[in-house]
RODO-2510 file (C-alpha; in nm, 4 decimals, decimal comma):
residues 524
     n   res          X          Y          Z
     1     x     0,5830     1,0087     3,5517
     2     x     0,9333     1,1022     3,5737
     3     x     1,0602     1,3485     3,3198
     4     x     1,3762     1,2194     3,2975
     5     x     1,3352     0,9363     3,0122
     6     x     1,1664     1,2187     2,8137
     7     x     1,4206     1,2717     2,5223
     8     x     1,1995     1,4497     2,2947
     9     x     0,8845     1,6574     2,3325
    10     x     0,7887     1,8905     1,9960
    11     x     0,5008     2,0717     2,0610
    12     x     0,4262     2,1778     1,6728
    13     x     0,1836     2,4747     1,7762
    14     x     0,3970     2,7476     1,6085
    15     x     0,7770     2,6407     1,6348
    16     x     0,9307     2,2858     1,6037
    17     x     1,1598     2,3607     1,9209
    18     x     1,1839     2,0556     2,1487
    19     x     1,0443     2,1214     2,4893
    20     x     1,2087     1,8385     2,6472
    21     x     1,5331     1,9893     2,7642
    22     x     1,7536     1,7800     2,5421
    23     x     1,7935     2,0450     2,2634
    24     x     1,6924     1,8248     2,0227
    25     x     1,4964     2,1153     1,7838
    26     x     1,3708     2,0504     1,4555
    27     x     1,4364     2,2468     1,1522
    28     x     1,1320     2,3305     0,9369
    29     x     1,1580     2,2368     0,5915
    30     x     0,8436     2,3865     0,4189
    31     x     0,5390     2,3191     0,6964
    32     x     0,3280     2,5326     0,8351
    33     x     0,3406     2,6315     1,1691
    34     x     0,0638     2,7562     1,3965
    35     x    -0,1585     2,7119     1,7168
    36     x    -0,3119     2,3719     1,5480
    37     x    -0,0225     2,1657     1,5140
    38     x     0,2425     2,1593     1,1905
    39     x     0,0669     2,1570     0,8712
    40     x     0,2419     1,8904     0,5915
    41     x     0,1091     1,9549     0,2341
    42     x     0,1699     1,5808     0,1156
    43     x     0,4892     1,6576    -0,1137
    44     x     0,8146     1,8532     0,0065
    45     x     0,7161     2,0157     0,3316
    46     x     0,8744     1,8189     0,6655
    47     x     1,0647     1,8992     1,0175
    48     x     1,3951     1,7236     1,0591
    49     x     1,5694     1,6421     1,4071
    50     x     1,9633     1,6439     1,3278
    51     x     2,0531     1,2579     1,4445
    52     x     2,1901     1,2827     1,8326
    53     x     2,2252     1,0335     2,0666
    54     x     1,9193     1,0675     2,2791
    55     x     1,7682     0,9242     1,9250
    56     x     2,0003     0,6206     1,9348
    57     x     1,7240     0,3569     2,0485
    58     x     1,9453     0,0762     1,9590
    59     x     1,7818    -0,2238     2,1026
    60     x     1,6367    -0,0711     2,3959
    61     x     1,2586     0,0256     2,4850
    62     x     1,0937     0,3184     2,3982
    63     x     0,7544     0,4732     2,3311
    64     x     0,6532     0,7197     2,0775
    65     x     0,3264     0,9107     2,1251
    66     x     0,1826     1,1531     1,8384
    67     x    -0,1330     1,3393     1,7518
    68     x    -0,2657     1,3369     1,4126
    69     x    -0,5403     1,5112     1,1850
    70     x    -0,6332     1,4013     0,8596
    71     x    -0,9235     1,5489     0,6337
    72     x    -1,1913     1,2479     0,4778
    73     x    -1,2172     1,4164     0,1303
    74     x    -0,7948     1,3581     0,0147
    75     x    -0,6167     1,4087    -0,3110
    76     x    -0,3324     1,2201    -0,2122
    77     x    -0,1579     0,9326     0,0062
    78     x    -0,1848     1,0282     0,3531
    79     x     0,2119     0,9223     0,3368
    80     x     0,4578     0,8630     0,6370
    81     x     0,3867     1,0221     0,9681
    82     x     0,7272     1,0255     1,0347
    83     x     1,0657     0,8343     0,9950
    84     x     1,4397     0,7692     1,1186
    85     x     1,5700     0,4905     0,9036
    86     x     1,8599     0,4028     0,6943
    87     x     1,8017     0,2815     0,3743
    88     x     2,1202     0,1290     0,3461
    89     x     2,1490    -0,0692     0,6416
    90     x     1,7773    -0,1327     0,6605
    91     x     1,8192    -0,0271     1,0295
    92     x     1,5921     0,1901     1,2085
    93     x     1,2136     0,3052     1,2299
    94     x     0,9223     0,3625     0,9855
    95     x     0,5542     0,5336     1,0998
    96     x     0,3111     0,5509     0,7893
    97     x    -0,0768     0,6013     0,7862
    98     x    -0,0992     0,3876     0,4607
    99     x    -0,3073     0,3928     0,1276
   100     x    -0,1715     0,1192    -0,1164
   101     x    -0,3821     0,2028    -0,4795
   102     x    -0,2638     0,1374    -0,8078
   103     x    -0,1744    -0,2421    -0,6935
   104     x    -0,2498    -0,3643    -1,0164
   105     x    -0,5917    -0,4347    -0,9937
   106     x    -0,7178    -0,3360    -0,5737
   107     x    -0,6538    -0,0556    -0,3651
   108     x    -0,4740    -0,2989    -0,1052
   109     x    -0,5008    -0,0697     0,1947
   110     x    -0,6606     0,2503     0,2965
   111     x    -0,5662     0,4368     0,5787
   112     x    -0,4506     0,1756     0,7750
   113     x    -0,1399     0,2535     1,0636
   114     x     0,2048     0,0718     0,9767
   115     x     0,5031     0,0930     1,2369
   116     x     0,7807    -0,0925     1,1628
   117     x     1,1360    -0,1245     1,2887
   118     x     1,3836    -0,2872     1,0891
   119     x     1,7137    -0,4598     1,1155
   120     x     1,7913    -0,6040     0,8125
   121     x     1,5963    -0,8815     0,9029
   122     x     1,3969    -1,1394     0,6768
   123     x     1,1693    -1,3702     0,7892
   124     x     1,1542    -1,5133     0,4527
   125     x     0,8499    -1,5832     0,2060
   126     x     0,5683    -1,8252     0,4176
   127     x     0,2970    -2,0116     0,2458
   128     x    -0,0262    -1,8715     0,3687
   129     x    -0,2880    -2,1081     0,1416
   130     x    -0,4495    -2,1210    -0,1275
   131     x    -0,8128    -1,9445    -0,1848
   132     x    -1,0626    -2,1826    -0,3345
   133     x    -1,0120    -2,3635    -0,6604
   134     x    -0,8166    -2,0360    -0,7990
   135     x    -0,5327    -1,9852    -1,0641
   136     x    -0,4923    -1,6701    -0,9849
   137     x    -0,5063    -1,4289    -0,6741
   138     x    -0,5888    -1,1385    -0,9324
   139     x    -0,7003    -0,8667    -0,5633
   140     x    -0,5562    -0,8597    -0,2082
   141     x    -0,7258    -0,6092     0,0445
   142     x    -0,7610    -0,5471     0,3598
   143     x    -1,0424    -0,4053     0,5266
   144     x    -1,2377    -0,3997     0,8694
   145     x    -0,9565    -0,6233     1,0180
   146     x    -0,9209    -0,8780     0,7481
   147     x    -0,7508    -0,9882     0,4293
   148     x    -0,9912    -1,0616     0,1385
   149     x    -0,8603    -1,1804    -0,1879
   150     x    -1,0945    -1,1724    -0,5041
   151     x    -0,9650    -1,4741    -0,7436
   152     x    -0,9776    -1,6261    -1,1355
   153     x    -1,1518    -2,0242    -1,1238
   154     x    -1,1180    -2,1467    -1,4945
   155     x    -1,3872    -2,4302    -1,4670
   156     x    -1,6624    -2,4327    -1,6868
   157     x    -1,9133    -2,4172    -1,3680
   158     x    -1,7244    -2,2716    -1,1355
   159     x    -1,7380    -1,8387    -1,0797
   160     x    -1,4887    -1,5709    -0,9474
   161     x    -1,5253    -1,5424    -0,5442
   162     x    -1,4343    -1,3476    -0,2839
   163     x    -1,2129    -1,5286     0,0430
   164     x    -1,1490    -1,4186     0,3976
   165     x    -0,7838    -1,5143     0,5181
   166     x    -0,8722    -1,6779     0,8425
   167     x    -0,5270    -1,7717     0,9520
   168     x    -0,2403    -2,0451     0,8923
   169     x    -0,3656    -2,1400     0,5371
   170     x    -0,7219    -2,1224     0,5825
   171     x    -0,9675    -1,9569     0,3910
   172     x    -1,2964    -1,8803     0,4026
   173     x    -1,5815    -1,8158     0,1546
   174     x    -1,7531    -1,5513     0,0796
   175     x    -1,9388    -1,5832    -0,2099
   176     x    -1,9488    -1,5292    -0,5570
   177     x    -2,0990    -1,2245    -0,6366
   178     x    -2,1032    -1,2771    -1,0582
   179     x    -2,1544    -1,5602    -1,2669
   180     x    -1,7705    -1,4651    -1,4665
   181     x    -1,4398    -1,6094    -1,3777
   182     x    -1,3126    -1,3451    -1,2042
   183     x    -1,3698    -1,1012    -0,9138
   184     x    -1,0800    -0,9258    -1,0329
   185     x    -1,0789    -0,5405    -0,8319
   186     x    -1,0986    -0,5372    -0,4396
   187     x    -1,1248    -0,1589    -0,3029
   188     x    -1,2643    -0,0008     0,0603
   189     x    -1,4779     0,3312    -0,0245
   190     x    -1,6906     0,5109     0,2650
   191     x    -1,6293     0,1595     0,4941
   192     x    -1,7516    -0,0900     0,2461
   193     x    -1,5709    -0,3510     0,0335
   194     x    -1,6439    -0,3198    -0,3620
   195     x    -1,5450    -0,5306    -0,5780
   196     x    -1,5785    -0,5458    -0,9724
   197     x    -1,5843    -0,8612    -1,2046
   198     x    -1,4401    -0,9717    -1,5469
   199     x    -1,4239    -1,2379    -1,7920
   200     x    -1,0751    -1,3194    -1,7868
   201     x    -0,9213    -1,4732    -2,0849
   202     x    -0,6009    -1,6755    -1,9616
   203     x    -0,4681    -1,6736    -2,2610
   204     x    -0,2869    -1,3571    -2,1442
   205     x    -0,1419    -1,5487    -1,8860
   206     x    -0,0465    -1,8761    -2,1295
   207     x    -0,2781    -2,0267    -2,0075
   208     x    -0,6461    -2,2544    -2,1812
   209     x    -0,8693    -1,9935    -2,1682
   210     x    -1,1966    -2,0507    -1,9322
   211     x    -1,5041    -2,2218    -2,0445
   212     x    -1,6999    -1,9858    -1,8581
   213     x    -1,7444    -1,7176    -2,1188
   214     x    -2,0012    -1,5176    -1,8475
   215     x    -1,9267    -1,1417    -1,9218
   216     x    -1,7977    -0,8791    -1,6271
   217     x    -1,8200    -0,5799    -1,5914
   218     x    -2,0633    -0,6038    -1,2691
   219     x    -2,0153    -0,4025    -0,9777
   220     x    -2,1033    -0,5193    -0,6165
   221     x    -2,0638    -0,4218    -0,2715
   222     x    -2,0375    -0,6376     0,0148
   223     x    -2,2644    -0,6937     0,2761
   224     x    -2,1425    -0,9997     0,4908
   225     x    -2,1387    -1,3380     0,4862
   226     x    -2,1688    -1,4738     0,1571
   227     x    -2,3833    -1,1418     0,0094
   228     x    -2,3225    -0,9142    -0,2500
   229     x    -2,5555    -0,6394    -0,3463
   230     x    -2,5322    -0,5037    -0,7147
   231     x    -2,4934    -0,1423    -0,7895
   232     x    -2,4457    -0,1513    -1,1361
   233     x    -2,1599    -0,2008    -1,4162
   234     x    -1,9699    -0,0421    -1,6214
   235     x    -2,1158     0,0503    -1,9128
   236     x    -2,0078    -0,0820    -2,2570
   237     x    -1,7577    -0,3278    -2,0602
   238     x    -1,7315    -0,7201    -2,0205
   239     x    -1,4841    -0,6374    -1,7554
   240     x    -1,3187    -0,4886    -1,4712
   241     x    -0,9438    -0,3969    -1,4146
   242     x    -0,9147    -0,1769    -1,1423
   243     x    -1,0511     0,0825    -0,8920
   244     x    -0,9562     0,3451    -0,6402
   245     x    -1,0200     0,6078    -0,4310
   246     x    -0,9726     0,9858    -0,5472
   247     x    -1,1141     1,3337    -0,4033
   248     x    -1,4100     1,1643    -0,2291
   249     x    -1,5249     0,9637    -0,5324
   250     x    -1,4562     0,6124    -0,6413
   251     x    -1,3556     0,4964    -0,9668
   252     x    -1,3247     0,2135    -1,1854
   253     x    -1,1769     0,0907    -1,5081
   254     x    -1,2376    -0,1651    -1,7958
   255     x    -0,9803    -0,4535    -1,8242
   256     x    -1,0456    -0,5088    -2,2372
   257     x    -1,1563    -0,1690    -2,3415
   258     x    -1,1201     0,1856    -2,3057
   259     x    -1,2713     0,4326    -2,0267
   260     x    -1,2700     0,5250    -1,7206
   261     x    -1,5803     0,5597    -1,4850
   262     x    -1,6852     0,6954    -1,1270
   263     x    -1,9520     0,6077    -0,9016
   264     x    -2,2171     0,8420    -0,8716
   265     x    -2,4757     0,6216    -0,6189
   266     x    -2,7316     0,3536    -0,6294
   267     x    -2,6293     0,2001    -0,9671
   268     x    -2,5051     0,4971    -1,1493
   269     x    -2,1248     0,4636    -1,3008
   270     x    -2,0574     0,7832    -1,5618
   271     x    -1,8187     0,7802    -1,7707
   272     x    -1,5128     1,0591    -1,7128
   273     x    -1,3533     0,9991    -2,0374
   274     x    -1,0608     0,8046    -2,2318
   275     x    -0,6772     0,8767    -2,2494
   276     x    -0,7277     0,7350    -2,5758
   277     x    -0,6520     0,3204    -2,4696
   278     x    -0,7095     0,0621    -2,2287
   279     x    -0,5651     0,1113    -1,8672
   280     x    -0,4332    -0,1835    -1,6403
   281     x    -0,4101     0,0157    -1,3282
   282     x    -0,5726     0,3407    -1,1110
   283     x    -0,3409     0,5258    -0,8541
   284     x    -0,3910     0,8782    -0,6742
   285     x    -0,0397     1,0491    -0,6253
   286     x    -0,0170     1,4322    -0,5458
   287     x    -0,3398     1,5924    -0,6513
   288     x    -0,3951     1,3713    -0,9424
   289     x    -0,5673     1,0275    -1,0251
   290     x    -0,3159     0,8479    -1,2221
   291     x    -0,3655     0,5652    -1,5090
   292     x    -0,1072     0,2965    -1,6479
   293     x    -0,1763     0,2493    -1,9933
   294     x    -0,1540    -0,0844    -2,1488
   295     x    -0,2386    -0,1285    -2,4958
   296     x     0,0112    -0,3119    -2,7039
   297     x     0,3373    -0,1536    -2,9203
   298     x     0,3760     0,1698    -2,8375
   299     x     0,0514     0,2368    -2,6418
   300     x     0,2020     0,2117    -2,2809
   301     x     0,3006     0,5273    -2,0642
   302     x     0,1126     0,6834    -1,8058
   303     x    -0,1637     0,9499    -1,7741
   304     x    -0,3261     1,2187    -1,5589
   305     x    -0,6604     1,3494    -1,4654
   306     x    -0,7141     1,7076    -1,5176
   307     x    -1,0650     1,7234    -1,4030
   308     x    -1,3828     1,6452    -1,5756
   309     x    -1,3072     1,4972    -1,8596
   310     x    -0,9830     1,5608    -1,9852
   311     x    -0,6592     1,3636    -1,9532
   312     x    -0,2829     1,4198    -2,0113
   313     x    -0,0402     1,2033    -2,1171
   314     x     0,2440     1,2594    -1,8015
   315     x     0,5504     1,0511    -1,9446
   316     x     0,6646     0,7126    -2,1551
   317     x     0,8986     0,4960    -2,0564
   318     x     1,1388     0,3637    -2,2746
   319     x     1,0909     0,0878    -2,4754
   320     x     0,7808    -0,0058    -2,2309
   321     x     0,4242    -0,1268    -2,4126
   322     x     0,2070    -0,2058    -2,1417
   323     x     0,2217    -0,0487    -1,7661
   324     x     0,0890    -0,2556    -1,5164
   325     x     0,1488    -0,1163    -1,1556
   326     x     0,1727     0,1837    -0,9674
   327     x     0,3837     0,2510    -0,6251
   328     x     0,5138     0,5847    -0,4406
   329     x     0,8461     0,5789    -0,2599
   330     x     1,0270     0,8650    -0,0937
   331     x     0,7589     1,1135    -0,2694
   332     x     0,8185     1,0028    -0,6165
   333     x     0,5974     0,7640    -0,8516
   334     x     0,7219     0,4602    -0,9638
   335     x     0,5480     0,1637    -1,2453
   336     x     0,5842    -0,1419    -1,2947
   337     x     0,6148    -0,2752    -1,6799
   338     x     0,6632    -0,5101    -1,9886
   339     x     0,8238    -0,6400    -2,1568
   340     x     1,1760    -0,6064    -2,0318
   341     x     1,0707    -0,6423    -1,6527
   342     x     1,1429    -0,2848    -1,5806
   343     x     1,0296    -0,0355    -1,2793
   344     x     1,0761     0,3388    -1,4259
   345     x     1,0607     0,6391    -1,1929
   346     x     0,8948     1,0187    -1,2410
   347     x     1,1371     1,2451    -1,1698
   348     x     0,9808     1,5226    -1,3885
   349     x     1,0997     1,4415    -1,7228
   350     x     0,9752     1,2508    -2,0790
   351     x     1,0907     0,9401    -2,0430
   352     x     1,0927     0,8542    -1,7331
   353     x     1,3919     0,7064    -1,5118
   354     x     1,4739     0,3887    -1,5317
   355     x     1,5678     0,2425    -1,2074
   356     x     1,6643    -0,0898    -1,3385
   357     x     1,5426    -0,4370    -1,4286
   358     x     1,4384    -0,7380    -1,1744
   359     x     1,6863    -1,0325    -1,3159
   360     x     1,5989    -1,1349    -1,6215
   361     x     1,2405    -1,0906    -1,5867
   362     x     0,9867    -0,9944    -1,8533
   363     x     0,7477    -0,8265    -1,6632
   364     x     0,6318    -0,6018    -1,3122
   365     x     0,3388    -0,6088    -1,1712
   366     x     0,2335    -0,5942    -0,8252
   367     x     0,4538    -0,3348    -0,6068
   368     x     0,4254    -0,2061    -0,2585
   369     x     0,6577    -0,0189    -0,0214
   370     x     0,6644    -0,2372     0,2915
   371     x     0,8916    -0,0917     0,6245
   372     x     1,1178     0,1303     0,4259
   373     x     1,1365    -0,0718     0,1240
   374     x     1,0089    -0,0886    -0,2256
   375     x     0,9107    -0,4524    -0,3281
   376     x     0,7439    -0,5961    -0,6781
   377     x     0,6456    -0,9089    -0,8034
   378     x     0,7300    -1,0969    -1,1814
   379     x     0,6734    -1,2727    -1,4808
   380     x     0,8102    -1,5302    -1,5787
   381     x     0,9265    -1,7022    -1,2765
   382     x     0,7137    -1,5385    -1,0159
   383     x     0,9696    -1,3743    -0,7437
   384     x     0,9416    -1,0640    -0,5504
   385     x     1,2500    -0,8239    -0,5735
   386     x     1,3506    -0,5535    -0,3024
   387     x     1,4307    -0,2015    -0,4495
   388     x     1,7951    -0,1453    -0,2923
   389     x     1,8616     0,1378    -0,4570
   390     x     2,0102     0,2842    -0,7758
   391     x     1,9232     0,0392    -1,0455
   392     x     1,9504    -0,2375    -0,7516
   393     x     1,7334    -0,5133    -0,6709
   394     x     1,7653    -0,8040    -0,4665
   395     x     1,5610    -1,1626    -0,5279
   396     x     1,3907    -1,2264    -0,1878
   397     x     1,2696    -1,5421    -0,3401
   398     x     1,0311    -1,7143    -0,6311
   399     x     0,6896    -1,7964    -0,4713
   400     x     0,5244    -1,9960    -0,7398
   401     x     0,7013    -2,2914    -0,8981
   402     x     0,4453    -2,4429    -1,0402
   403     x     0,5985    -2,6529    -1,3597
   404     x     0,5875    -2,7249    -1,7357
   405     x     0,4089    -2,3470    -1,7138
   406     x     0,5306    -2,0670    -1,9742
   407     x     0,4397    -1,7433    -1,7185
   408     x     0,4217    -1,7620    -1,3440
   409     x     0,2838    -1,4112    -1,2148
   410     x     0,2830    -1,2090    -0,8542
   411     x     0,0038    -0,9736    -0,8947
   412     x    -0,1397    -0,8864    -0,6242
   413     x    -0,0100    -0,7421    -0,2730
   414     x    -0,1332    -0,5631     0,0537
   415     x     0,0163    -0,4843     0,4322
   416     x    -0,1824    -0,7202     0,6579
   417     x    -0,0964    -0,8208     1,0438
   418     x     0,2222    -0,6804     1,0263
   419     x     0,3477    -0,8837     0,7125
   420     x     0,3743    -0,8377     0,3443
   421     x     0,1641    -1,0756     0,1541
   422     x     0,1607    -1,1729    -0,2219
   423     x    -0,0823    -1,3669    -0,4439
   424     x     0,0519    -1,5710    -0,7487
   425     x    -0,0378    -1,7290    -1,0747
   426     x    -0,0903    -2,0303    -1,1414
   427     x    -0,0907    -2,2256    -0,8395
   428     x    -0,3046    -1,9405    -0,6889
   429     x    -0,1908    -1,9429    -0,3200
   430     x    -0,0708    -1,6080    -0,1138
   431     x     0,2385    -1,6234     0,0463
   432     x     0,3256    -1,3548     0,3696
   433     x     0,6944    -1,2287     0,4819
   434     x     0,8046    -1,0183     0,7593
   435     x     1,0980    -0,7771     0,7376
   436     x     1,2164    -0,7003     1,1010
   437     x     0,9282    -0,6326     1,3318
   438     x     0,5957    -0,4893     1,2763
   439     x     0,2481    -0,3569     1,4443
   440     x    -0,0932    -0,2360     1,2422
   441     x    -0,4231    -0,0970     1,2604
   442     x    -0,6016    -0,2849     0,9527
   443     x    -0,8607    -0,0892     0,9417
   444     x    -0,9795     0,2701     0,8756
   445     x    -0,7594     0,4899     1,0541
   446     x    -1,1453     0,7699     1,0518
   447     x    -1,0816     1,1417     0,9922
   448     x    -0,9621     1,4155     1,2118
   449     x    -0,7342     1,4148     1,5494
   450     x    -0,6255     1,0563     1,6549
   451     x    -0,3553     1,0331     1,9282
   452     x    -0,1231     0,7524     1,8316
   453     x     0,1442     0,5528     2,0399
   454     x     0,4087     0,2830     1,9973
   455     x     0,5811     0,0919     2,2567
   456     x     0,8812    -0,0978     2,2502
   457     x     0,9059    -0,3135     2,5723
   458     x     1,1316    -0,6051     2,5736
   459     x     1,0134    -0,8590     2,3372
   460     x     0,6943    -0,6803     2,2167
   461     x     0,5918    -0,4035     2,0047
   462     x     0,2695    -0,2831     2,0525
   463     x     0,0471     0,0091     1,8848
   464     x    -0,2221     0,2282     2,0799
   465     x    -0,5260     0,4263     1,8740
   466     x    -0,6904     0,7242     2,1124
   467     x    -0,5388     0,4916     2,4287
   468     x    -0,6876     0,1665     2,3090
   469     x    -0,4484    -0,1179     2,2139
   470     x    -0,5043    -0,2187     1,8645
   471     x    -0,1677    -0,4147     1,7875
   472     x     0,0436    -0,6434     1,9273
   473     x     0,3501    -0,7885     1,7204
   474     x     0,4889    -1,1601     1,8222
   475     x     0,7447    -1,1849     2,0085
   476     x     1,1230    -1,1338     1,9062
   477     x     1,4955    -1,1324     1,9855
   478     x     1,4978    -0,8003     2,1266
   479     x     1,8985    -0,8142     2,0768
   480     x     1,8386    -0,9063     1,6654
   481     x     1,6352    -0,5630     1,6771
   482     x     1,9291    -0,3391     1,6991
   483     x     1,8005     0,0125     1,4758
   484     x     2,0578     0,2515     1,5491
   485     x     2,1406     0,4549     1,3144
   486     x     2,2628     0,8121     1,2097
   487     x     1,9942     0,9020     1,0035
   488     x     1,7913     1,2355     1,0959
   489     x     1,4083     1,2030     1,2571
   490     x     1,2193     1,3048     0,9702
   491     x     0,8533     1,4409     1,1027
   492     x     0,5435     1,3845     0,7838
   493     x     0,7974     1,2393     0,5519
   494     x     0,9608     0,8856     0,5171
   495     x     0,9980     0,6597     0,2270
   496     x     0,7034     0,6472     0,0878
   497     x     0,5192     0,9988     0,0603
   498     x     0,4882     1,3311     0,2603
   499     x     0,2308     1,3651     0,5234
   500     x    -0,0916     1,5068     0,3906
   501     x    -0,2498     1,6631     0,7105
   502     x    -0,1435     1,8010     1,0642
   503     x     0,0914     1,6843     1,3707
   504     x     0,1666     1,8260     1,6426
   505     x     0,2677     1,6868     2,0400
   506     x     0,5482     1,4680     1,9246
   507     x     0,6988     1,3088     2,2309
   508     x     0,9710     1,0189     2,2757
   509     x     1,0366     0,8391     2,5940
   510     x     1,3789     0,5585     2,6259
   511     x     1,1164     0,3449     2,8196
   512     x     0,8173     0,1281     2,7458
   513     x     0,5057     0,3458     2,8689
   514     x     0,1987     0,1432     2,9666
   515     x    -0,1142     0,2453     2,7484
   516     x    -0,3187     0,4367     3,0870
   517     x     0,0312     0,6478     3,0499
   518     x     0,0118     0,6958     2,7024
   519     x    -0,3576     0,8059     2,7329
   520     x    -0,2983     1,0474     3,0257
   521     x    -0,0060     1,2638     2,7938
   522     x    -0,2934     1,3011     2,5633
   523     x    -0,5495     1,4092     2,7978
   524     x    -0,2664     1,6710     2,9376
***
């Protein structure tokens, strides 16, 4: 293996110099640096590599090979392995080990790989199906390979289920695990699916409210197939809003009343106190398990753990009653909220920032950072904006136009196969879009050292787990998939959180390395 299409090499065992002979050295910015690899504390810390044209991939090949460690009990994302991308342009590359929570009601992902290179390049919004008999896609998540979606059916006899995508815009069954409307939380916790039911009363939606008045509140975990084995409910509760994964635990929350509550085993949900109202949403954002509040006038904002029991209130947002969505890009926390369809920002202070409205819409629900960008979904009409910056935001299109409706709804999202994909209300189908070109592990990425590599060879982009091939992307113009740009290498941060773990042997080739190759620089 020739050494001469090595641009980069960066060791991270006690300096971020790069060993390659190109002089390409990194400057630390807050990680630790010692004989294990460089240490990234999941907020501020990061190495950047000053922009030089050895880093000009352009539409060339090129292969990227990394080791990462990650502990199993985390406080926080697992964030962006690393980065060079221009948010401006929308040229350039994005490497994230990826925990969606706080997407409305599921956890949408959980540490599953996303590398993406962008262009500027839309593939636009592509009807993927619709579940069932739904009205509403109320959970997308991903888990052991596959996109599930947990859905609303309004008929008197007919019950919430579960659906596996299975391609084009099929869908398959499985199950129903209540006798309510709704499965309405999807989340992965120690590799099973959970999922938690409601009673869903459409009339939130403007829509006749169900003749199934079957209470919620059930919790279930999924065993294949069509079976669902019961582990309990939450107590007190004829519903289920949301769940997600914090410090080794999972928890849950009521959709009509107050509470929050984490799973102890076997059928055993206690109760870990109140912020004083209802919450819509669950996210887990540096150290802290986070809660949207959504209660009426004046009962919105957005609260914080503290452990045990105790909760603070950590910021309003102006002229905001209900919170409904949770996201973080470039290490900062964003919501989504009513009623004047507004996403706010924490940048510290009480209120927080508002980073401006989507159109004319009322209200923002699901949101999702997807290659480099910040995305959410609306009410009234249904569309999906892209966060451009600012108080920017660009319509990439309304994906359900169902008519002679009041409120059309995306709620649900989650990063599947490369794509971006969005459930809606009413019509109740999921709709997918690509943004430049895109490979993913869509599964559990497990704890401790993995040695990761992506290859850019021609047409193809393809990603590598411990020397196996996991991903594939389809084929593309490899001319359209120009990312050069003059934006620094940014190693454990990129736009959506800092790296919560360690990296170290960082190496960059200008030439598509097969995966034996790949494996071998590991084993070195």
């Amino acid at each position: 293996m020739g050494k001469e299409d090595l641009v980069g090499f960066w060791k991270l065992a006690g300096d971020c110099s790069d060993y390659s002979g190109s002089g390409l050295h990194g400057i630390n910015k807050g990680a630790v640096l010692d004989k294990d690899g460089a240490l990234f504390d999941g907020r501020e810390a990061l190495i950047e590599v000053p922009h030089s044209s050895p880093l000009d991939f352009g539409s060339e090949d090129f292969t990227i090979s990394i080791s990462v460690h990650t502990e199993k009990i985390l406080d926080d994302l697992p964030g962006d392995i690393l980065c060079k991308y221009d948010t401006n342009t929308r040229n350039g590359i994005n490497f994230s080990l990826l925990t969606n929570s706080g997407v409305t009601a599921a956890q949408a992902n959980y540490r599953h790989l996303h590398f993406g290179m962008d262009a500027g390049i839309d593939s636009g919004w592509i009807d993927c199906g619709r579940p069932g008999n739904n009205l509403r896609v109320y959970s997308l998540c991903v888990f052991e390979g596959d996109l599930y979606a947990g859905t609303f059916e309004t008929g008197a006899n007919e019950m919430g289920h579960v659906y596996r995508y299975s391609g084009g815009t099929e869908w398959v069954d499985c199950g129903s695990p209540d006798k309510c409307n709704t499965i309405a939380s999807l989340c992965v916790f120690e590799g099973a699916l959970y999922a938690g039911s409601s009673r869903y009363k459409a009339g939130g939606s403007a829509l006749p409210d169900s003749e199934n008045l079957a209470p919620g509140g059930n919790m279930y975990r999924y065993e294949g197939g069509r079976k669902w084995a019961a582990i309990g409910n939450l107590q007190g509760a004829d519903s289920c809003a949301g769940m997600a994964v914090y410090n080794g635990n999972l928890y849950a929350i009521p959709l009509y009343s107050q509470g929050i509550f984490r799973y102890d085993g076997d059928s055993t949900w206690t109760s870990v106190g109140t912020p004083g109202r209802r919450l819509m949403s669950l996210a887990v954002f540096n150290g802290s398990l986070y809660g949207a509040g959504n209660e009426g006038e004046k009962l919105g904002g957005v609260f914080r753990d503290e452990g045990g029991a105790e909760w603070s209130y950590a910021g309003g947002q102006e002229n905001v009653t209900q919170v409904y969505s949770f996201a973080s890009h470039y290490g900062k926390l964003y919501v989504g909220t009513w009623p004047e369809g507004k996403v706010f920002r924490d940048d510290g202070e009480d209120p927080w920032t508002c980073v401006g409205r989507l159109g004319q819409e009322k209200e923002v629900m699901a949101m999702s950072v997807y290659n480099g960008k910040l995305y959410a979904g609306t009410l009234p009409l249904g569309e999906v904006y892209r966060y451009d910056g600012g108080t920017g935001w660009t319509n990439t299109g309304q994906l359900d136009k169902s008519v002679d409706v009041k409120y059309r709804r995306v709620w649900s999202m989650a990063t599947f196969q490369g794509k971006l994909f969005a459930g809606t209300l009413p019509s109740g189908h999921v709709y997918g879009m690509e943004t430049g070109t895109n490979v993913t592990l869509d599964s559990e990425l497990s704890p401790g050292w993995h040695n990761l590599g992506v290859v850019r060879s021609g047409n193809q982009l393809t990603l590598y787990v411990d020397g196996m091939q996991v991903s594939r992307s389809d084929s593309f113009n490899s001319h359209q998939v120009e990312i050069s740009n003059t934006s620094p290498l940014r190693i454990g941060s990129g736009t959506i959180d800092g790296f919560k773990g360690r990296i170290r042997d960082l190496r960059i080739h200008r030439r598509a390395l097969t995966g034996e190759e790949i494996a071998d620089l590991h084993s070195e």
